[in-house]
TORLOLUM-391599 format. One record per residue (C-alpha): residue in three letters; y, z, x; residue number from 1. Coordinates in pm, whole numbers. Layout:
<pt r="ALA" Y="Y" Z="Z" X="X" k="NUM"/>
...
END
This chain:
<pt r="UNK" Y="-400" Z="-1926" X="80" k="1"/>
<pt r="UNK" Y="-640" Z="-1764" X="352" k="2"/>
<pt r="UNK" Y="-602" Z="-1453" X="502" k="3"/>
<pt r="UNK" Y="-833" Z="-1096" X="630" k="4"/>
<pt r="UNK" Y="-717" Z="-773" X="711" k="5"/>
<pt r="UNK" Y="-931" Z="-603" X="932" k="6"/>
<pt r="UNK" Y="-1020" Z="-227" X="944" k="7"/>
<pt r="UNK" Y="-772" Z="-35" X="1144" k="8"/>
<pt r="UNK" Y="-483" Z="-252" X="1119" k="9"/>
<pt r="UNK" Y="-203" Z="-208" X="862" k="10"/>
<pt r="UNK" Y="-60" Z="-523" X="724" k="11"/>
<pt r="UNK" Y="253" Z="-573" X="547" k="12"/>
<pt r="UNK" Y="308" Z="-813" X="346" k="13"/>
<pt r="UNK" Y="695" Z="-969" X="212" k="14"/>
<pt r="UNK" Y="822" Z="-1184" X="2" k="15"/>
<pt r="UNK" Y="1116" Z="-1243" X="-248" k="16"/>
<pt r="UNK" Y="1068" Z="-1143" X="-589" k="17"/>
<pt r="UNK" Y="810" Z="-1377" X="-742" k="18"/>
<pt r="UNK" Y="652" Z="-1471" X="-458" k="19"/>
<pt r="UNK" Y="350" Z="-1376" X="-614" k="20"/>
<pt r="UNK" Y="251" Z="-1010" X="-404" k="21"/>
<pt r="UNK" Y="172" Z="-865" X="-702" k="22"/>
<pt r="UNK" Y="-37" Z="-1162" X="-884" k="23"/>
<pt r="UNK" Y="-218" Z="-1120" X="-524" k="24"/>
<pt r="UNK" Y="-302" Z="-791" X="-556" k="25"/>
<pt r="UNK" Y="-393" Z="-806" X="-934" k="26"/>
<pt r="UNK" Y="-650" Z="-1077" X="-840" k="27"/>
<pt r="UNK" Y="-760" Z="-853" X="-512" k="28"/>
<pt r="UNK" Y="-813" Z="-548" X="-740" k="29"/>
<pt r="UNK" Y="-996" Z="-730" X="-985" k="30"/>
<pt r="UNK" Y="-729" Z="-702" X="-1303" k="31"/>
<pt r="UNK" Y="-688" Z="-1130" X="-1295" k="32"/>
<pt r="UNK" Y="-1022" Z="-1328" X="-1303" k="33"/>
<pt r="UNK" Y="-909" Z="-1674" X="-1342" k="34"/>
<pt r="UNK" Y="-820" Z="-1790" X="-962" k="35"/>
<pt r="UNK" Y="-981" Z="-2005" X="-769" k="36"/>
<pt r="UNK" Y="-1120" Z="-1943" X="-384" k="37"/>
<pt r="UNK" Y="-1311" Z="-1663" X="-327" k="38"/>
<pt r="UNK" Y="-1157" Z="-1250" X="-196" k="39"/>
<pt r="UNK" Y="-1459" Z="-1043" X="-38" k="40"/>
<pt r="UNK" Y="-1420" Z="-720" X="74" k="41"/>
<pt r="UNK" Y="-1703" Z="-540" X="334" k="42"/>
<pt r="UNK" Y="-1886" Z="-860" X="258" k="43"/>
<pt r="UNK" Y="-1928" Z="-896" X="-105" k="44"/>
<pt r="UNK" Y="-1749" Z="-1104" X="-307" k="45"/>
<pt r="UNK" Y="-1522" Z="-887" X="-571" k="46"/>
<pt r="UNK" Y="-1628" Z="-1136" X="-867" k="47"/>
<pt r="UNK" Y="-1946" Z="-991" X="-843" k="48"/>
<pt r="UNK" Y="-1858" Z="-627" X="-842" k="49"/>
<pt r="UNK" Y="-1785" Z="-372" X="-1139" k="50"/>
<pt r="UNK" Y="-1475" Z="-146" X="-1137" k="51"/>
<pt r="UNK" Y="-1619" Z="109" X="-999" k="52"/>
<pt r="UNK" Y="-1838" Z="-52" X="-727" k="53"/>
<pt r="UNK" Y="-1489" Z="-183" X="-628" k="54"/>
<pt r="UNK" Y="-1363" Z="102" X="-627" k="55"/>
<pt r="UNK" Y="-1608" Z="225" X="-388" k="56"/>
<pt r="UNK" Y="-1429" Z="-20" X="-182" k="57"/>
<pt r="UNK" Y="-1062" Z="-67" X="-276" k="58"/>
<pt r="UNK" Y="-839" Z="199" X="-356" k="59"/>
<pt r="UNK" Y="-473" Z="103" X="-480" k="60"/>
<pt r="UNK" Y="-129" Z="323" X="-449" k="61"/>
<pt r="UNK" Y="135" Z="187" X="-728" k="62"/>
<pt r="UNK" Y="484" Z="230" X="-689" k="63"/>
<pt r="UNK" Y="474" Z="542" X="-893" k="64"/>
<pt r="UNK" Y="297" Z="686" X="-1230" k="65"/>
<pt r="UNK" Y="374" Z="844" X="-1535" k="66"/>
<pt r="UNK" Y="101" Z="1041" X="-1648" k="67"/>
<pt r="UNK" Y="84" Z="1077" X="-1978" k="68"/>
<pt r="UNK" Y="-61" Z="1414" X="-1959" k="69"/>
<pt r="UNK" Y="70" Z="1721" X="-1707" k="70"/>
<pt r="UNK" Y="-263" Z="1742" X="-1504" k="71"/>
<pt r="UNK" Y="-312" Z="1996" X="-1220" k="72"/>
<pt r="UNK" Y="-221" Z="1766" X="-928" k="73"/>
<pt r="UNK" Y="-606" Z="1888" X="-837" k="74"/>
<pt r="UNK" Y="-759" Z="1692" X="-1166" k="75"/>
<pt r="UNK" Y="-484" Z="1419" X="-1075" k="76"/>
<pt r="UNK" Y="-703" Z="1374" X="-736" k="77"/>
<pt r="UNK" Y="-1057" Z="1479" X="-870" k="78"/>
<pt r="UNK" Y="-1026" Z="1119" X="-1053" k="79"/>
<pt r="UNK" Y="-1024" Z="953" X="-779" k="80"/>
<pt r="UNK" Y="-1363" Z="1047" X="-723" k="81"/>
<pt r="UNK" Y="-1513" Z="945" X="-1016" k="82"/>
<pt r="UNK" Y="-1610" Z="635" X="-933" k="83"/>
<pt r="UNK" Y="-1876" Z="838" X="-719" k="84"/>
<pt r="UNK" Y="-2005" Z="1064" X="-1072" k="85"/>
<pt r="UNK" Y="-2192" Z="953" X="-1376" k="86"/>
<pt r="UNK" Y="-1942" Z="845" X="-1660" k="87"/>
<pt r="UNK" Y="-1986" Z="1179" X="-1876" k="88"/>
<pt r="UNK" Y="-2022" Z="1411" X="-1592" k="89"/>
<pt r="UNK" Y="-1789" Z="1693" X="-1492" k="90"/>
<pt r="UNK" Y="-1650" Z="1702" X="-1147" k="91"/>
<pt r="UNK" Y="-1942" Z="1878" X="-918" k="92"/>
<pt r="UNK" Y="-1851" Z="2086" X="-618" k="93"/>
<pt r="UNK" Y="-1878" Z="1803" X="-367" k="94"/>
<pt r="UNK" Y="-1624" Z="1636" X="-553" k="95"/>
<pt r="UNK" Y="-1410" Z="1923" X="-587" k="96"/>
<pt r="UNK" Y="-1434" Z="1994" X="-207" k="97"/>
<pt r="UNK" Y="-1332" Z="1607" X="-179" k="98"/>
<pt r="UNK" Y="-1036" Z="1678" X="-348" k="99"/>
<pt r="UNK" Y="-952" Z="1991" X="-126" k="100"/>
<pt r="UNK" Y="-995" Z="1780" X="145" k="101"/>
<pt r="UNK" Y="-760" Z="1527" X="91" k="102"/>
<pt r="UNK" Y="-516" Z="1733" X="-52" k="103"/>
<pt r="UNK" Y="-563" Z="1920" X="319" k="104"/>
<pt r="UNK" Y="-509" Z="1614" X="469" k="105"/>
<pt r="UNK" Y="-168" Z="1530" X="308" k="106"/>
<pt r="UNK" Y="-42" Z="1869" X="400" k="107"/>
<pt r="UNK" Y="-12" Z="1924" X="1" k="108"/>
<pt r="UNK" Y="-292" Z="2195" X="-77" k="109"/>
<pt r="UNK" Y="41" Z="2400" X="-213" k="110"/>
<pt r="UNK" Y="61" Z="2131" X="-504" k="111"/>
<pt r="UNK" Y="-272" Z="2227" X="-594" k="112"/>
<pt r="UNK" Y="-172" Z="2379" X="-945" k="113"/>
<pt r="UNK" Y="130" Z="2213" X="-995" k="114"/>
<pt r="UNK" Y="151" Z="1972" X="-1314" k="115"/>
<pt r="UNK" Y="190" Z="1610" X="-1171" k="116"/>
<pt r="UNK" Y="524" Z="1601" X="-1429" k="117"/>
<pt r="UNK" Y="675" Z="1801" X="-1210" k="118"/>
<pt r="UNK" Y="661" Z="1637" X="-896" k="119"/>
<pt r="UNK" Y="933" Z="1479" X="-725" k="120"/>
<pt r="UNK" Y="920" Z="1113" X="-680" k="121"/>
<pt r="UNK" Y="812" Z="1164" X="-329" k="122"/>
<pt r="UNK" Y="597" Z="1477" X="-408" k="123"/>
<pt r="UNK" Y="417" Z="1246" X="-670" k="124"/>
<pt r="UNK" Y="398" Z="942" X="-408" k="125"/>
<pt r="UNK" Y="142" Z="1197" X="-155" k="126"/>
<pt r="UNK" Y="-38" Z="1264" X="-404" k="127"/>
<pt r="UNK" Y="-151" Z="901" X="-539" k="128"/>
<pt r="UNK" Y="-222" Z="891" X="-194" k="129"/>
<pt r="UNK" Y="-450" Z="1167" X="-174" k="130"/>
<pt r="UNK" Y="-585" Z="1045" X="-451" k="131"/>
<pt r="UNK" Y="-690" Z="729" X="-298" k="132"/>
<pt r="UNK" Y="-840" Z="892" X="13" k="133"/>
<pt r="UNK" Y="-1063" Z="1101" X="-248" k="134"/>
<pt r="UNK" Y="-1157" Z="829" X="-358" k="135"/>
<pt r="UNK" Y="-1335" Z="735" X="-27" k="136"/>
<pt r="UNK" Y="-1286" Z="355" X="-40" k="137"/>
<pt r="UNK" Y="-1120" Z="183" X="312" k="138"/>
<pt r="UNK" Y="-950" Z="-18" X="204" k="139"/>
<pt r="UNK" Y="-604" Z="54" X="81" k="140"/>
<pt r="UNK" Y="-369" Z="-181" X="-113" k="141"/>
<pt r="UNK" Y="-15" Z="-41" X="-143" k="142"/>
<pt r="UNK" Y="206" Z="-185" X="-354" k="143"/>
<pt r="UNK" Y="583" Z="-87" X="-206" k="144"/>
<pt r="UNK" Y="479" Z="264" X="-231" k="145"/>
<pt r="UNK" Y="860" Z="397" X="-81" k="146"/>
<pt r="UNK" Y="1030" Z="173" X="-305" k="147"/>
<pt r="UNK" Y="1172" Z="451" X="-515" k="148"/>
<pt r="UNK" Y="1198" Z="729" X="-242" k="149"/>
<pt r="UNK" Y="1515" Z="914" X="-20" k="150"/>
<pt r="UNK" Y="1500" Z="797" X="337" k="151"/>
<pt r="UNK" Y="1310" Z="1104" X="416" k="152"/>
<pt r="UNK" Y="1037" Z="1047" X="180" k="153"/>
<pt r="UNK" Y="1021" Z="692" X="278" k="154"/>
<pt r="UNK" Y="1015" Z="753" X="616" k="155"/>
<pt r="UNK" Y="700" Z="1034" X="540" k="156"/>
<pt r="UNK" Y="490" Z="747" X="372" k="157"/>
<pt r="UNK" Y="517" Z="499" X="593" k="158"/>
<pt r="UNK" Y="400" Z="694" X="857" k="159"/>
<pt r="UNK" Y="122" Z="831" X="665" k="160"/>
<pt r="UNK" Y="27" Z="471" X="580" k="161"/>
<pt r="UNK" Y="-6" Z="382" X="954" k="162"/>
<pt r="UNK" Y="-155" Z="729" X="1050" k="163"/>
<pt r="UNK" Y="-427" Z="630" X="780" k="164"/>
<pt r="UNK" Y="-475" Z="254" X="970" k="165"/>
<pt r="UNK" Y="-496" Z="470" X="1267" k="166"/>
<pt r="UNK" Y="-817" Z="628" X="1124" k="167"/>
<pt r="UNK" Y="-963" Z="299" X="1031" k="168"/>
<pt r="UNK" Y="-847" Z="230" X="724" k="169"/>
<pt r="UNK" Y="-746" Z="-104" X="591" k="170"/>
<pt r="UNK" Y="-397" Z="-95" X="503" k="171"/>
<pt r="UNK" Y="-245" Z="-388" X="313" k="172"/>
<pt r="UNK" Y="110" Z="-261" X="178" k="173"/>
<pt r="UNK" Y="367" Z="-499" X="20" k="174"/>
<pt r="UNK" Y="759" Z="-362" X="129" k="175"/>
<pt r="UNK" Y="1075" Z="-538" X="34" k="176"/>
<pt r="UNK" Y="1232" Z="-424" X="333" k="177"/>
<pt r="UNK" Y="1159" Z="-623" X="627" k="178"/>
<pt r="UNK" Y="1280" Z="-354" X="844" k="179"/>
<pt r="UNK" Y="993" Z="-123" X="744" k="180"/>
<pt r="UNK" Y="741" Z="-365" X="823" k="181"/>
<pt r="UNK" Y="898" Z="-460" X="1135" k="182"/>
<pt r="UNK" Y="882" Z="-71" X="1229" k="183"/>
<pt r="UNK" Y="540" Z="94" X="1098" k="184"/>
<pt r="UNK" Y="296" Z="-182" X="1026" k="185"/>
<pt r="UNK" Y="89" Z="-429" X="1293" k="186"/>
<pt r="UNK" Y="108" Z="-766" X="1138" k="187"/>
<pt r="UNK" Y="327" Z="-918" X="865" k="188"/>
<pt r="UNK" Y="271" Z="-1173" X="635" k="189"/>
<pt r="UNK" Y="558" Z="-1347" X="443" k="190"/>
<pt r="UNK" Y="475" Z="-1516" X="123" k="191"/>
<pt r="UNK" Y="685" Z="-1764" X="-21" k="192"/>
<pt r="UNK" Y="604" Z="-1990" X="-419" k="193"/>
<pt r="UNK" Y="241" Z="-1860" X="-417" k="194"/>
<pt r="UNK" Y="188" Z="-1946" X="-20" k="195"/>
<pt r="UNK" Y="191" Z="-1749" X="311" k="196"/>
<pt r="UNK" Y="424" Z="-1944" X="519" k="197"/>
<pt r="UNK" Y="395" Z="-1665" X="843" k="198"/>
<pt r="UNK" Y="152" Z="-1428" X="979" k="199"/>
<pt r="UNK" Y="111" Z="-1244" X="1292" k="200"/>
<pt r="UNK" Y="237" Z="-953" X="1484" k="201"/>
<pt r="UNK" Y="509" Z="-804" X="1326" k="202"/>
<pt r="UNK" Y="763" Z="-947" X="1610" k="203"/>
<pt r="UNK" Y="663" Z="-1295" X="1536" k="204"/>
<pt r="UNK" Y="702" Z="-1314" X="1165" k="205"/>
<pt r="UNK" Y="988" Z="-1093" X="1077" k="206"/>
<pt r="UNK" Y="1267" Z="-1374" X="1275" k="207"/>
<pt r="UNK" Y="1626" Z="-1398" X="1195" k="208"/>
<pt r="UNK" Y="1571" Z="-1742" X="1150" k="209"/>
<pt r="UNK" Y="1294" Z="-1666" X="901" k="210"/>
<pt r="UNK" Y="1477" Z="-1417" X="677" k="211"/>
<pt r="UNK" Y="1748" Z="-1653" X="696" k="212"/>
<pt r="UNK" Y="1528" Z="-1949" X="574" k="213"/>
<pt r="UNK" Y="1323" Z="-1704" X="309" k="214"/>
<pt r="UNK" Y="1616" Z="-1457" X="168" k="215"/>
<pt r="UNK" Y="1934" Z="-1607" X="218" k="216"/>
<pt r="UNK" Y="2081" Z="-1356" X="463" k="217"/>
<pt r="UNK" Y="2217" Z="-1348" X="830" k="218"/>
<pt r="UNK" Y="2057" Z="-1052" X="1009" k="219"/>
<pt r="UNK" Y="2052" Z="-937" X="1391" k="220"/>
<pt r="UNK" Y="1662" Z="-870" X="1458" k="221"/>
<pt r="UNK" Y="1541" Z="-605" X="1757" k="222"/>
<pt r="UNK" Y="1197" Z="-593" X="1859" k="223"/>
<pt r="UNK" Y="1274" Z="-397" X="2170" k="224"/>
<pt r="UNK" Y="1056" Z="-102" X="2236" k="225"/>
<pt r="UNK" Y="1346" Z="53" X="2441" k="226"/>
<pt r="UNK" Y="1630" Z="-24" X="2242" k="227"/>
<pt r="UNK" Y="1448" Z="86" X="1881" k="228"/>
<pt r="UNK" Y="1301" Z="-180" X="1655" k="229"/>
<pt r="UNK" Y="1521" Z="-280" X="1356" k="230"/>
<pt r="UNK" Y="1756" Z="-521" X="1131" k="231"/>
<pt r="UNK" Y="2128" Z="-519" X="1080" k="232"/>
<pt r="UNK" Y="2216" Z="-714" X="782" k="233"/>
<pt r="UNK" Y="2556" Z="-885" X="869" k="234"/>
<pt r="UNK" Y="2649" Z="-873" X="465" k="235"/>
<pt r="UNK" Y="2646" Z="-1291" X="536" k="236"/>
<pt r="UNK" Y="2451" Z="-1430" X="266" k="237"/>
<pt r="UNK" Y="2377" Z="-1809" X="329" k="238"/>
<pt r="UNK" Y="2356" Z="-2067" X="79" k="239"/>
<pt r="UNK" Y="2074" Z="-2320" X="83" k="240"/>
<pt r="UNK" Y="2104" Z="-2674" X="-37" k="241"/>
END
C-alpha cells in the first residue's frame, strides 16, 4: 500500500468493515509498531518520532470520548496543547489563549465552562475538534467523526472538516458513507483486505460499479454539479459468487 495526502486537500477514505482503516490509522498515529514500509509525515519518518513530537505533527479526532472525568470543555482543549509544555507544567497563558482561540474558531467559546459530560454527541464532536486545532499539528486524521451524529450535526462536521483543508490542513477522514465523501472531501480512497484498490477525485472512485463490486449494493451515483452530488441506494443488494 502507497499513498500521500497533501496539505490542503481532504481525503476520504472507505472501506467495508475490516478493511483495515483503522489498523491504518493505528500504525499512522504511532499506537502499532510492527508493519513493514515506511509512513513519514512533513518529512520524517514517524518510527523515529516520540508521542509528542508526533503530535506536533498529527492530531487525531475519534468517533467520540468518554471522559472519565467532567472537565471544563476549556481543560478538555488546553490538553491538546500539551504536547507544546514541559510534562509537569501548568498550562501558561499562551496556551490558554490557544485554547480561546480554537474554541473561537469552532463558534463554541459558550461551551467554555461546560463539563464535557454534558455535551451532546455533536456538542462533544466540535470540541475534539477544537481540541485538535489547539493542538497545532496539520495534519488531521479523522476517524468517521459523524458516525454517531443527527443529519444536522453531521452535516456541521463535515463542512468544518473541509473548511479546515481549506486552510491548509491535511485532512485524512475515514466515512462509511460514500455519499459524504462523494459530497465534502477532494479525493477518495477505497480500501479493500488490507489494499487500496481506488484513488482519485472523488468522481472517479466513488462508481456504481465500484460500490457494487466493494459493498454488495445497487446504487444510482450523481456527480453533477448542477443536479447536486449524491447516491440513491436502490435497497438491491447483490450477491457475489
Amino acid at each position: 500500500m502507497c499513498f500521500s495526502v497533501n496539505d490542503g486537500e481532504f481525503a476520504a477514505l472507505l472501506g467495508p468493515n475490516g478493511a483495515g482503516k483503522t489498523t491504518l490509522f493505528r500504525c499512522v498515529l504511532g499506537f502499532l509498531k510492527d508493519y513493514s514500509g515506511e509512513i513519514s509525515c512533513a518529512g520524517q519518518d514517524i518510527s523515529a518520532l516520540g508521542p509528542r513530537d508526533l503530535a506536533k505533527l498529527i492530531a487525531y479526532i475519534p468517533q467520540s470520548t468518554t471522559p472519565v472525568f467532567n472537565h471544563t470543555v476549556l481543560d478538555m482543549v488546553l490538553m491538546g496543547t500539551n504536547c507544546h509544555a514541559g510534562r509537569l507544567s501548568t498550562p501558561c497563558k499562551a496556551q490558554v489563549e490557544t485554547a480561546e482561540l480554537a474554541l473561537e474558531k469552532l463558534g463554541i467559546t459558550e461551551f467554555r465552562n461546560r463539563g464535557c459530560r454534558t455535551l451532546s454527541g455533536g456538542e462533544a464532536q466540535l470540541v475534539l475538534i477544537a481540541r485538535a486545532v489547539a493542538q497545532g499539528a496539520k495534519a488531521l486524521i479523522m476517524d468517521e467523526p459523524s458516525a454517531n451524529l443527527d443529519l444536522g450535526n453531521k452535516q456541521l462536521v463535515l463542512t468544518l472538516a473541509r473548511g479546515l483543508s481549506r486552510e491548509g490542513y491535511m485532512v485524512l477522514m475515514s466515512v462509511h458513507e460514500p455519499d459524504q465523501a462523494l459530497v465534502y472531501a477532494d479525493r477518495a480512497m477505497m480500501l479493500s483486505q488490507g489494499s487500496i484498490i481506488a484513488d482519485g477525485a472523488v468522481g472517479d472512485v466513488i462508481t456504481e460499479k465500484l460500490i457494487a463490486d466493494v459493498y454488495g449494493v445497487s446504487v444510482t451515483v450523481s456527480n453533477s454539479d448542477s443536479a447536486g452530488k449524491g447516491i440513491l441506494y436502490n435497497s438491491q443488494f447483490i450477491m457475489h459468487n
